[in-house]
C-alpha positions, 0 to 999 in steps of 0.5 A: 549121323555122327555120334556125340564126342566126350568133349561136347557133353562135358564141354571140357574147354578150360584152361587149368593154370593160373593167370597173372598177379597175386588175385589170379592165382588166389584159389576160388575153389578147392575140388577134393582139396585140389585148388582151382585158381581165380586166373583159371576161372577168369581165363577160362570165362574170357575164352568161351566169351571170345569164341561165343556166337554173342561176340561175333554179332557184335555183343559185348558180353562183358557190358553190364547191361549183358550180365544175364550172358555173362553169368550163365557163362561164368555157371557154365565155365564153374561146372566144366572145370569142377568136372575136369578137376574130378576127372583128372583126379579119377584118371589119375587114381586109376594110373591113366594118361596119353604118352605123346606117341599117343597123341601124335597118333591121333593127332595125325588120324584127326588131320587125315579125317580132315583132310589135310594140315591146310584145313585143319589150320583153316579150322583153328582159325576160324574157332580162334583156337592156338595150336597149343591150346587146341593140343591141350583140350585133345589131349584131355578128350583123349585122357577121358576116352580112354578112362571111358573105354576102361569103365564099359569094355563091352565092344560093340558088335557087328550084331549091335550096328546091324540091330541099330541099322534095322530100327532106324532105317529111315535114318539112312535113307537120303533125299536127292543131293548135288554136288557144288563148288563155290567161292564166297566173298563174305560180307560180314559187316561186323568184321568189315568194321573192326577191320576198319576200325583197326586202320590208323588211318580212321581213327578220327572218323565218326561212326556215321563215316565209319558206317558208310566206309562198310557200305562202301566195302559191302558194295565193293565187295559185291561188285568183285564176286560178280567181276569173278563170275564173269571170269569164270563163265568164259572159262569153268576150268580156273574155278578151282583156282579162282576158289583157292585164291578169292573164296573166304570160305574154308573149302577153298584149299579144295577149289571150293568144293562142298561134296554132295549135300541135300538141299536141307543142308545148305541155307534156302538161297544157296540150295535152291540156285544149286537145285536149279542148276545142272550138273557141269554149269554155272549159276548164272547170277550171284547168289547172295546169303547171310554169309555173303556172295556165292558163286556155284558152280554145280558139278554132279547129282545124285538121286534119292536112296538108301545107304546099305549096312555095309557103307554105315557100318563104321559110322554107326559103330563109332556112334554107338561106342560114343553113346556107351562112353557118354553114358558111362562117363556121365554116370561117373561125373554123378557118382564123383560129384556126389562124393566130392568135398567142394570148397567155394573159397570165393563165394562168388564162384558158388553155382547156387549164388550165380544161379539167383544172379541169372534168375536176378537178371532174368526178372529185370529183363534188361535189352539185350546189347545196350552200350553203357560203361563197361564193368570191371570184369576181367 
């Protein structure tokens, strides 16, 4: 169980500058007078875009055939800025701020919840996210922490955990786990084929060559994963080496290791080859999921039961203040919203006109994916 953080209910993932040119830095919306820019807008929309599940499927978002996405996309982003903008100007009233001791502080206490500089760098990666844009939206997360934590001061208290404890006790009850390291070969062939579509040298090649440039790396790659697990079996003592120098997956910088997990908690191929397995033993196959082949190696077990107050006490403590400032900042977004003066200088970005856009195209049930020419949007 973990509790929510400010930024996943106000998805505050935004960047507030302005882009290039004359049209980026027109203003589209004036919140309370305070303008936001068409290149913030833009940006911003190109971001989530870039990092949406959608994308790395291989949509194409931006296609005119996928206006449906695009506009509920571009209604998200509107939101998100229009709230940061109100919450800024409220932190800003009440004199709020994070110095950069601040935010070293909680920078350092984020790694160290990680585990390491190498995992959170795995991390930024894997979400696209540069180490000063992730900088920015931390710092955001913790400038509307703190205006939370000054809007409810009420701490909560040991008596508040325990009663928690008591009426959700099914909750810390736990199903038998494993423990497992793995290496991963991944054979994502959308990635397998931008990177071959990258290489000068297949510019020239058909998409019927280029498709079967993939299947050739698909089955390359199996042929490598099961090469390690023969590798591995005559000796169990260079899996974690083997892990951190071939796995694709972000545990390899710990040898592969994925802690003790509940079979719920991993993908049925995966988690039924390592139920299967006894501890200090190698499956004997490779596993194949939709992320790619696996080699597990099973180092641990632990039966059922139930985790006692004190080993969840912290967690729900910090779940339990999330809830608090969740509710308190959500109730002040409804207050702010209600008494803001907002201005869609560019009509185009009025949520109620996106909204029978989005309604448009939810009625003209277009596929989903088609490749026509692409539009303008930016």
């Amino acid at each position: 169980m973990r509790g929510k953080k400010i930024l996943t209910t106000l998805a505050v993932s935004a960047i507030l500058f302005a882009g290039c040119g004359l049209k980026n830095g027109e203003t589209a919306i004036t919140v309370n007078g305070v303008p936001i820019t068409r290149g913030a807008i833009d940006e911003a929309i190109n971001m989530q875009i870039k990092n949406s599940p959608f994308t790395k499927m291989g949509v194409d978002i931006k296609n005119s055939n996928n206006d449906f996405l695009y506009l509920l996309t571009k209604d998200r982003v509107v939101n998100e800025l229009i709230i940061k903008s109100l919450l800024n100007e409220e932190c800003k009233k009440r004199d709020i701020t994070i110095s950069d001791d601040e935010l070293a502080l909680a920078m350092e206490d984020l790694i160290s919840k990680i585990g390491s500089q190498e995992r959170f760098n795995e991390f930024l990666k894997q979400k696209n996210i540069s180490k000063d844009q992730f900088n920015k939206d931390f710092k955001q997360e913790l400038l509307i922490k703190k205006l939370a934590m000054q809007l409810d001061k009420a701490p909560v208290t040991e008596a508040d955990a325990r009663k928690f404890y008591k009426e959700n006790i099914k909750k810390f009850q736990y199903p038998d786990k494993v423990r497992a390291s793995h290496i991963l070969i991944s054979t994502n062939p959308y990635e397998i084929e931008k990177a071959i579509r990258a290489d000068k040298a297949n510019r020239k090649l058909s998409d019927v060559q280029i498709k079967g440039k993939v299947e050739e790396e698909l089955a390359a790659r199996k042929v490598r994963a099961e090469e390690l697990l023969k590798k591995v079996q005559i000796d169990k003592t260079v899996f974690a080496k083997f892990a951190k120098d071939n796995s694709d997956d972000s545990s390899a910088q710990q040898g592969g290791d994925l802690g003790f997990f509940a079979a719920f908690e991993m993908v049925p191929e995966f988690s039924s080859a390592s139920f299967a397995t006894k501890p200090g033993n190698i499956y004997p196959k490779v596993v194949q999921t939709k992320f790619g082949y696996h080699i597990i190696y099973v180092t641990d077990r632990m039966a059922a039961g139930q985790y006692p107050f004190e080993a969840v006490q912290y967690e729900i403590t910090n779940f339990l203040q999330a809830q608090k400032e969740v509710k308190a900042i959500d109730s002040l977004i409804e207050s702010l919203k209600k008494n803001a003066k907002i201005e869609y200088v560019d009509k185009s970005y009025d949520p109620d006109g996106i909204k029978q856009d989005i309604q448009k195209e939810m009625n003209s049930n277009e596929p989903l994916g088609a490749t026509p020419e692409k539009t303008d949007k930016k």
